[in-house]
N, C-alpha and C positions, 0 to 999 in steps of 0.2 A: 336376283333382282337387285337394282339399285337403287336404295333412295335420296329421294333430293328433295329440294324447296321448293315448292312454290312466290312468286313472288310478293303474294299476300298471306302478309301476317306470317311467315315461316311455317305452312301449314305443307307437312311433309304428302307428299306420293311416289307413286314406286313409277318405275321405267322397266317395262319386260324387257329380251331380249327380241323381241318385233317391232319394236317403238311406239306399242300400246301406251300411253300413262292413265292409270287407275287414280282417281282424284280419289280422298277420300272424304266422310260424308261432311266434314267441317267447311270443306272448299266449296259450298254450295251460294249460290246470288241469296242477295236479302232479295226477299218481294217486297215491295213498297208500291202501295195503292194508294190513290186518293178517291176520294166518294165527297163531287160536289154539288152544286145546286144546279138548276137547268139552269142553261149561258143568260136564258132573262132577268134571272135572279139572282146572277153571281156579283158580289160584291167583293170586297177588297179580302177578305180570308182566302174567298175562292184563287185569286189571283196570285197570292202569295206561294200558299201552297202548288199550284201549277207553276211558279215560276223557280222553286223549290227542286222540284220532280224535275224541270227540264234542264238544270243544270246538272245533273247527276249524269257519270257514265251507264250507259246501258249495256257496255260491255262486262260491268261486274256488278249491275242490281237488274231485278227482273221492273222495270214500270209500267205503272199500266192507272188511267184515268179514266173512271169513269163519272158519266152525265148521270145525274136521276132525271127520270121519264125518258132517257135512250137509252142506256147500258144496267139500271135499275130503278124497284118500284119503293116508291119509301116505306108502303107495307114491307115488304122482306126485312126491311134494318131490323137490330133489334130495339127496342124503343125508348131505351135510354141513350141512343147515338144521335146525334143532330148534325146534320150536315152541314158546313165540309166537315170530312175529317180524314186522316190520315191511319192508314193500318203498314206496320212494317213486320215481315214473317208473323200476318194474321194477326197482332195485337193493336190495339187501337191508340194514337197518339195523340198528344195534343201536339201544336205546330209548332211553340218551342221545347219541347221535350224531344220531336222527332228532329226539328233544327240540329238539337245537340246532339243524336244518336247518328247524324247522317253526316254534317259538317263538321261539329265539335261545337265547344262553348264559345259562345259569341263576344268579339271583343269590340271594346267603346274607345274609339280616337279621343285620346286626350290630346292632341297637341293641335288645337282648334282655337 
């Protein structure tokens, strides 16, 4: 076997000689969820975050948006979570922490 790069992040896999490529477990999509309000009640977090998520490729994140009272019950949260919020690979974000984990650090036009 041969190995080589991937184009993300230099994260190596093998090339059989059938032209199988075995990723391995590093070269995996983030999952990044949003959990927001029902559309009557979405306000300007809701919006951000959803505008957030659709600018992202879905070739290399897993997204997925869910409604409460369509895709879930607010019972099920756990009850220190208030909606909206953002979970990336399961953990819970706030919108600028996930900003910076998804985009990078945000920068401020000075030349205004």
């Amino acid at each position: 076997m041969v190995s080589h790069y991937t184009r993300r992040s230099n994260v190596p896999y093998d090339c059989s000689s059938y032209g199988h490529i075995h990723i391995t477990c590093s070269e995996v999509m983030k999952q990044i969820h949003a959990y927001l309000n029902p559309e009557s009640e979405q306000g300007i977090d809701d919006m951000r975050i959803t505008h957030l998520l659709k600018t992202l490729d879905t070739k290399d994140n897993e997204i997925r948006i869910y409604i409460q009272g369509l895709d879930f019950q607010k019972a099920a949260l756990h009850p220190h979570h208030v909606v909206p919020f953002i979970t990336i690979d399961g953990k819970r974000k706030s919108f600028d922490n996930a900003w910076e984990e998804i985009l990078g650090e945000k920068e401020h036009d000075t030349n205004i």
